[in-house]
C-alpha positions in Angstrom: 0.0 0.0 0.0 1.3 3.6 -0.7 0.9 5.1 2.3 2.0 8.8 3.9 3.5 10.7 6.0 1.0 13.6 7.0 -1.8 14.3 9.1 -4.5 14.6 6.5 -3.9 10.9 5.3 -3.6 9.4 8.8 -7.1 11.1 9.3 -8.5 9.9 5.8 -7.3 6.5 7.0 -9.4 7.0 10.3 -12.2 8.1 8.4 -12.4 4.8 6.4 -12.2 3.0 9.5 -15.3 0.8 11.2 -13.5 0.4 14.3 -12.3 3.6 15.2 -15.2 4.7 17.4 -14.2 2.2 20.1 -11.5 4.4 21.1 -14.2 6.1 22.9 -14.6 3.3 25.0 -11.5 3.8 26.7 -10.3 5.7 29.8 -6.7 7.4 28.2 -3.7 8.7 31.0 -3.6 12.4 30.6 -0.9 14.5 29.7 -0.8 18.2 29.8 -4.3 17.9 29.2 -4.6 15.8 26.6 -4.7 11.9 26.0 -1.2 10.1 25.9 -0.3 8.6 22.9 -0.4 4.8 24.3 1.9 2.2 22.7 2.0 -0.8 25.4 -1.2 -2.5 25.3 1.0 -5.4 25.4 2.8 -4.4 28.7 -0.9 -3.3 30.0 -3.8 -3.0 27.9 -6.4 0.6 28.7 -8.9 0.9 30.8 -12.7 0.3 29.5 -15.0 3.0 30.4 -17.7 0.1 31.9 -15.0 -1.2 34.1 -16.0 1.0 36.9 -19.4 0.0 37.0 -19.1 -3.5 36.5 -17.3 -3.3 39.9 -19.4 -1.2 41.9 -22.2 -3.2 40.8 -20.6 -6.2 42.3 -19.7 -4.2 45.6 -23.2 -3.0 45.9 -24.3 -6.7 45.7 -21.7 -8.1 47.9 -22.8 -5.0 50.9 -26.9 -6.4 49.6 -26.6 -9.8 49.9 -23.4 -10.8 51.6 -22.7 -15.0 51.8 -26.1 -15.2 49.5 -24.9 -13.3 46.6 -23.1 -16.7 45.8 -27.1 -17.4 44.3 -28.4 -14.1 44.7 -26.3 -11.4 42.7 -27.6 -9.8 40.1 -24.6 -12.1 38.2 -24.2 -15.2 40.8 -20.7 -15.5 42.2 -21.1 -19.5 42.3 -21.7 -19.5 39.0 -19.3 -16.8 37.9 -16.9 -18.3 35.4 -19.0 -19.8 33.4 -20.2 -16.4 31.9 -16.6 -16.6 30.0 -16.9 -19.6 28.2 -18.5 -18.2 25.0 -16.2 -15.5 24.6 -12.8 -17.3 25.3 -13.8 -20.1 23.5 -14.8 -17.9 20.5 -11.1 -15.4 21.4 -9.0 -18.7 20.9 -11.0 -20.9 18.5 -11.7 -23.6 20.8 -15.1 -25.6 21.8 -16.8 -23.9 24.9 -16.1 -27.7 26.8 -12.3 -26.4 26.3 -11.5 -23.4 27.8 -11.8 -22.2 31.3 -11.1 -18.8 33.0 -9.3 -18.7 36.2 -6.2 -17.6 38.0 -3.2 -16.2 36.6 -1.0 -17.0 33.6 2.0 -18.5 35.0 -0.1 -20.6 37.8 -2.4 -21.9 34.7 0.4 -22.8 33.0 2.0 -24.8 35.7 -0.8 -26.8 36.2 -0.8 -27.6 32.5 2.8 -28.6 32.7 1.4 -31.0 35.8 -0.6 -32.5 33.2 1.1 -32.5 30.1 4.6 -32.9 31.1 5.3 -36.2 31.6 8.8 -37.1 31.4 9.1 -41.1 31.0 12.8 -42.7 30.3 15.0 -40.5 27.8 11.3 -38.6 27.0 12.3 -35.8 29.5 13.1 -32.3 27.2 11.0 -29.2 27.1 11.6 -26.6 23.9 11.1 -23.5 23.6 11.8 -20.4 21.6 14.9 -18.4 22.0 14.4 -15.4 25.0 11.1 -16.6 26.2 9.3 -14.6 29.0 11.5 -15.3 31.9 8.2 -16.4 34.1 7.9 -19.5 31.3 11.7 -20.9 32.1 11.3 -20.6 35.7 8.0 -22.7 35.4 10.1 -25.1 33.1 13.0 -25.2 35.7 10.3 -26.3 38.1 8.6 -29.2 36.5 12.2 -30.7 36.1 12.9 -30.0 39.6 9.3 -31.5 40.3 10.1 -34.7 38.3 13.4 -35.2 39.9 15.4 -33.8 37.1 18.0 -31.2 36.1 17.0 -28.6 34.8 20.3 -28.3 32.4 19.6 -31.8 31.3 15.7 -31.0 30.5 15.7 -27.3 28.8 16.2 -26.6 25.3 16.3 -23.5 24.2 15.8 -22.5 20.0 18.3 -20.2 18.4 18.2 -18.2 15.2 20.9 -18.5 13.2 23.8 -16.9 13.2 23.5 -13.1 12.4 19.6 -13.3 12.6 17.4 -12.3 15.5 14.1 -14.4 14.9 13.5 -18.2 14.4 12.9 -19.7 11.4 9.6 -22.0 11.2 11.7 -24.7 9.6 15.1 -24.8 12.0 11.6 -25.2 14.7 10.3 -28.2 12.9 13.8 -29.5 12.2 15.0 -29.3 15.9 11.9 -31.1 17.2 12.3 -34.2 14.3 16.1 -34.3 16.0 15.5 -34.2 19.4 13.0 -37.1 18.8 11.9 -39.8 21.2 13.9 -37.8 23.9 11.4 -34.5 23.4 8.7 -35.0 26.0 7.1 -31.4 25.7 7.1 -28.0 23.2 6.1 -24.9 24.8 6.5 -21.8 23.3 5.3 -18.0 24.0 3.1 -18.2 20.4 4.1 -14.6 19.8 7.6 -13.5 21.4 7.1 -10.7 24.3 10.7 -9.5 23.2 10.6 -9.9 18.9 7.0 -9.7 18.1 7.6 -12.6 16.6 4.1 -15.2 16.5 5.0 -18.7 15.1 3.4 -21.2 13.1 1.6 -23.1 15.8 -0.3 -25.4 13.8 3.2 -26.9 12.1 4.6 -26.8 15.9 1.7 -28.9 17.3 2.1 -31.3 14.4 5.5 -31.7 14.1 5.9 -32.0 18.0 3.0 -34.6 17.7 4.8 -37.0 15.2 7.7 -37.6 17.3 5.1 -38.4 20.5 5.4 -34.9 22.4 2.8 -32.7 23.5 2.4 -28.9 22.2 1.3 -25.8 24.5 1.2 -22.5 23.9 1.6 -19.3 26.1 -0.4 -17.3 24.8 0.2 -13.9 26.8 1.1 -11.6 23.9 -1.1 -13.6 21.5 -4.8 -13.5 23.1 -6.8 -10.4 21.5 -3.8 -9.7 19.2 -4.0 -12.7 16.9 -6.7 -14.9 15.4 -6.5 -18.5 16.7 -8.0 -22.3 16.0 -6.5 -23.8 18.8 -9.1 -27.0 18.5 -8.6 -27.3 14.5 -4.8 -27.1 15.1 -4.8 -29.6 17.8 -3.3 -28.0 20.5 -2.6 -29.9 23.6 -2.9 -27.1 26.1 -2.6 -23.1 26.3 -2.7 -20.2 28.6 -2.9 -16.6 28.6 -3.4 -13.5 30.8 -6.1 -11.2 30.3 -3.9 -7.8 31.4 -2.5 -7.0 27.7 -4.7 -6.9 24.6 -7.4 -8.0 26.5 -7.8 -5.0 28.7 -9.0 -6.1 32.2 -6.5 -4.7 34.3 -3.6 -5.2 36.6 -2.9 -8.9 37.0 -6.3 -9.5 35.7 -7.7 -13.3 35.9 -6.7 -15.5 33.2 -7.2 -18.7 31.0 -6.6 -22.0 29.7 -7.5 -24.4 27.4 -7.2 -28.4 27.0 -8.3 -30.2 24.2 -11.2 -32.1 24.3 -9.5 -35.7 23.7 -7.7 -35.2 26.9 -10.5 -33.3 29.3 -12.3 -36.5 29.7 -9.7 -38.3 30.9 -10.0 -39.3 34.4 -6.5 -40.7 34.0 -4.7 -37.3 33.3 -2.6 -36.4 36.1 -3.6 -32.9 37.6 -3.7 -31.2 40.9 -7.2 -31.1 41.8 -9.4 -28.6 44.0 -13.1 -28.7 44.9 -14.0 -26.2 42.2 -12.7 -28.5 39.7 -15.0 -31.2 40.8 -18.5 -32.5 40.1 -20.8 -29.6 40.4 -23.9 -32.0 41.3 -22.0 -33.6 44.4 -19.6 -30.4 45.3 -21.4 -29.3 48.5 -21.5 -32.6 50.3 -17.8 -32.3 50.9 -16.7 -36.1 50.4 -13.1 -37.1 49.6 -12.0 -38.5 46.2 -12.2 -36.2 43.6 -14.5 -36.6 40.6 -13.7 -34.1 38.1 -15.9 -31.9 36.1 -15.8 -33.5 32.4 -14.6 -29.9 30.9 -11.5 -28.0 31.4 -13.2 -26.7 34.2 -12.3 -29.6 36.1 -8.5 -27.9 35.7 -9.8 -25.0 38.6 -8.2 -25.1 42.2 -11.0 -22.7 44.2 -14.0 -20.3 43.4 -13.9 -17.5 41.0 -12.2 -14.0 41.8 -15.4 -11.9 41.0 -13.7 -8.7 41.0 -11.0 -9.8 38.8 -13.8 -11.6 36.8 -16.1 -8.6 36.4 -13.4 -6.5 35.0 -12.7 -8.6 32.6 -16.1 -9.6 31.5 -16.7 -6.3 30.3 -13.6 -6.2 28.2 -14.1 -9.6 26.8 -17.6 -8.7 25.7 -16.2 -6.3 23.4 -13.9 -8.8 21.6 -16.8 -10.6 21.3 -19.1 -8.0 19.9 -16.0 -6.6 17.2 -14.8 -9.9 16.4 -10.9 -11.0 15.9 -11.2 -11.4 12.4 -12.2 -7.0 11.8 -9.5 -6.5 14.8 -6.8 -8.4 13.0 -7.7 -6.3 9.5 -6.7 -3.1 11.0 -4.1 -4.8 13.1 -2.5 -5.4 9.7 -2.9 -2.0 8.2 -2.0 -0.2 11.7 1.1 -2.3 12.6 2.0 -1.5 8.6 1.5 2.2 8.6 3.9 2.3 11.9 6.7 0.1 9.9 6.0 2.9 7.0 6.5 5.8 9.6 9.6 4.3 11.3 11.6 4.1 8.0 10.8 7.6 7.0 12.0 8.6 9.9 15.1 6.5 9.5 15.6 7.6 6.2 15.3 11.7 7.2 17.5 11.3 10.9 20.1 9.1 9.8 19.3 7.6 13.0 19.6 3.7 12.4 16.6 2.1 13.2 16.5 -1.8 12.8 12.9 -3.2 13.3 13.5 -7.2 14.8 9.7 -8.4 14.3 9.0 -10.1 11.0 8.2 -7.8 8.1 5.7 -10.4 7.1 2.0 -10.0 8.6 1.2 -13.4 9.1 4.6 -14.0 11.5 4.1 -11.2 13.7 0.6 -9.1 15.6 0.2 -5.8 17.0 3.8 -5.2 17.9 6.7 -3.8 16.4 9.9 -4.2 18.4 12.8 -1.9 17.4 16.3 -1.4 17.7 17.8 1.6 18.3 21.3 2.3 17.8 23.5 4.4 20.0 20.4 5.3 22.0 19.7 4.4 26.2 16.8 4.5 28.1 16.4 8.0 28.5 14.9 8.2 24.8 11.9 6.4 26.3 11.7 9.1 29.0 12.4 12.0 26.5 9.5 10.2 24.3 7.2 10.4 28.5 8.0 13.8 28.5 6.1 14.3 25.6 3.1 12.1 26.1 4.4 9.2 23.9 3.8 5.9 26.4 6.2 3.4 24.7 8.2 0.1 26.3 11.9 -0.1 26.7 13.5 -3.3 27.0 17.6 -3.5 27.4 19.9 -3.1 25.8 18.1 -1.0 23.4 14.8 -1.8 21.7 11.3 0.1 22.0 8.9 -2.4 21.8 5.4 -0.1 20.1 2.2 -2.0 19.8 -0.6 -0.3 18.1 -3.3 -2.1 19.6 -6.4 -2.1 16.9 -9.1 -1.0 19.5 -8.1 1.9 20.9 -5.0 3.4 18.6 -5.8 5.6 15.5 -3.5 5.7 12.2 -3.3 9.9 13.7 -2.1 8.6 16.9 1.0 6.8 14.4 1.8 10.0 12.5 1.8 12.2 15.6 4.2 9.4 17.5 6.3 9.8 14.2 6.6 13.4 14.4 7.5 13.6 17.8 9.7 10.9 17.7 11.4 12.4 14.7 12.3 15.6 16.3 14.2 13.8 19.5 16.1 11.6 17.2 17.2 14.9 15.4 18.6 16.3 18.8 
């Protein structure tokens, strides 16, 4: 697409877009009186303006009904988390029997690992991609630790090739054919919190299937930035938090899913809690655990309804836009920023090297960038001018132009601003 530099066409590109009134629905940081321009939905997404409500509506029933508002509320608390399994399910591409909201992302996916790392003999490696959230190897350190094992002996970690910063789908597929019967588990952040980079999950899963290894996915930076078939593609397990593109707040509740040839297995290993067990025969508080046939069965204890409420209202409005119109203007937004960033290159000198995929279909809503000869205090400079952006050492700005609430102005005016501290 020939696209330019200048306000008028930014704004013609606004003006063509369905979505762009849903930036109204958000509450924006302020900065000298005006909105910030925000750039790290996928540190923390914004806050919905229904949020506030939501809650208060839960506090007025909680002071109303007390204990009863478990059956009472005007949304009962015993019943809570099932009011998300439309939406996720429909968010990750999954059947409604395989998904399941509840705690946080790293907890969720150490109880996957419970269940689908089982290492057996010389089956004992985990792989994943090269830099991984940090959260992810310490879980992965665990599970050996769990199992008895070292975790130098168990961990693999991919690397791009020499003089390249992102995997390559094939050196993926080729490591898991040579690691074998001795690869018990793949697990890999489906896009890359540090590159940007999202991976071909549905050649992972397969690949990682043939040699007799399971395939999960955390999907932190992937949920509400990517369209997914996580059934179709058949996906042992996933996870993801709810804080980024998803928009329900500071360590908001998460999810997970589990395909439905394993959620009816008795047999699974998995650490079990009373919410996770027969609804029909929870209250009568017997001993051996008799798990719900769904991945609800996966749930420790009851449903954070705070937490919950938050992100019910958020969820409905991924549900009401749909992924598919999100990801259109993903594509043209995360474009038009890769468009802005090399004419700014090209009219600084300042070297500018973006590390995500130029390709649409390997990367989301993010672009991470390095620049050269520059420190932190660019992304203070950038603060100081209402520019919300991400640093992450040595020397990348990781910018993510998240489809809801960020225009194709709110690009151009980044640019410009942007532009002039580089020329300082």
């Amino acid at each position: 697409m020939n696209f330019q530099n200048n306000a008028d066409y930014a704004r013609s590109l606004d003006a063509q877009d369905e979505l762009s009134s849903w930036k109204e629905e958000f509450l924006f940081p302020q900065h000298d009186g005006k909105s910030v321009l925000y750039f790290t939905g996928n540190s923390l997404g914004l806050q919905p303006k229904g949020v506030k409500d939501a809650l208060i509506l839960e506090c007025n029933d909680w002071q109303k009904y007390g204990v009863e508002g478990h059956m009472h509320a005007t949304n009962p608390w015993y019943s809570y988390h099932e009011r998300f399994t439309e939406g996720a399910s429909k968010l990750v591409g999954a059947l409604p029997t395989e998904v399941v909201v509840m705690n946080q992302l790293t907890v969720n996916l150490q109880l996957l690992l419970t269940s689908f790392y089982r290492p057996s003999g010389k089956r004992i490696k985990i792989l994943f991609e090269n830099k991984p959230f940090p959260s992810d190897i310490y879980a992965f350190e665990s599970q050996a630790r769990i199992h008895g094992l070292k975790p130098e002996d168990v961990l693999v970690e991919l690397q791009p090739r020499q003089g390249e910063l992102t995997l390559r789908t094939e050196d993926i597929l080729h490591k898991i054919e040579e690691l074998g019967d001795t690869l018990a588990t793949v697990c890999i952040g489906a896009v890359n919190y540090f590159t940007g980079q999202f991976f071909d999950l549905k050649k992972i899963t397969e690949a990682a299937h043939k040699v007799g290894a399971t395939a999960g996915f955390d999907l932190a930076h992937t949920a509400g930035n990517l369209p997914l078939q996580l059934h179709d593609w058949q996906v042992d397990f996933a996870c993801w938090c709810s804080y980024k593109y998803l928009n329900s707040g500071p360590g908001g509740v998460a999810g997970a899913f589990i395909h439905e040839k394993h959620i009816k297995n008795p047999e699974l290993p998995r650490l079990a809690g009373w919410w996770g067990h027969n609804k029909s025969s929870r209250f009568q508080m017997l001993p051996g655990f008799d798990p719900i046939p769904t991945a609800e069965s996966w749930q420790l204890s009851n449903a954070p309804i705070f937490s919950m409420a938050a992100h019910k209202v958020a969820l409905d409005m991924f549900t009401k836009v749909g992924m598919e119109k999100l990801r259109k203007k993903s594509i043209m937004l995360t474009a038009y920023l890769e468009f802005i960033l090399k004419e700014i290159q090209q009219n600084t000198a300042q070297q500018l090297i973006v590390i995500t995929p130029s390709e649409p279909e390997e990367r989301g809503a993010q672009l991470s960038v390095i620049v050269e000869g520059r420190d932190r205090s660019i992304i203070i400079e950038l603060a100081a001018h209402g520019v919300v952006a991400d640093w992450r050492e040595p020397n990348v700005i990781r910018l993510a132009p998240v489809p809801l609430y960020n225009s194709f102005e709110d690009i151009f005016n980044f640019g410009k601003i942007f532009s002039s501290l580089l020329k300082k």
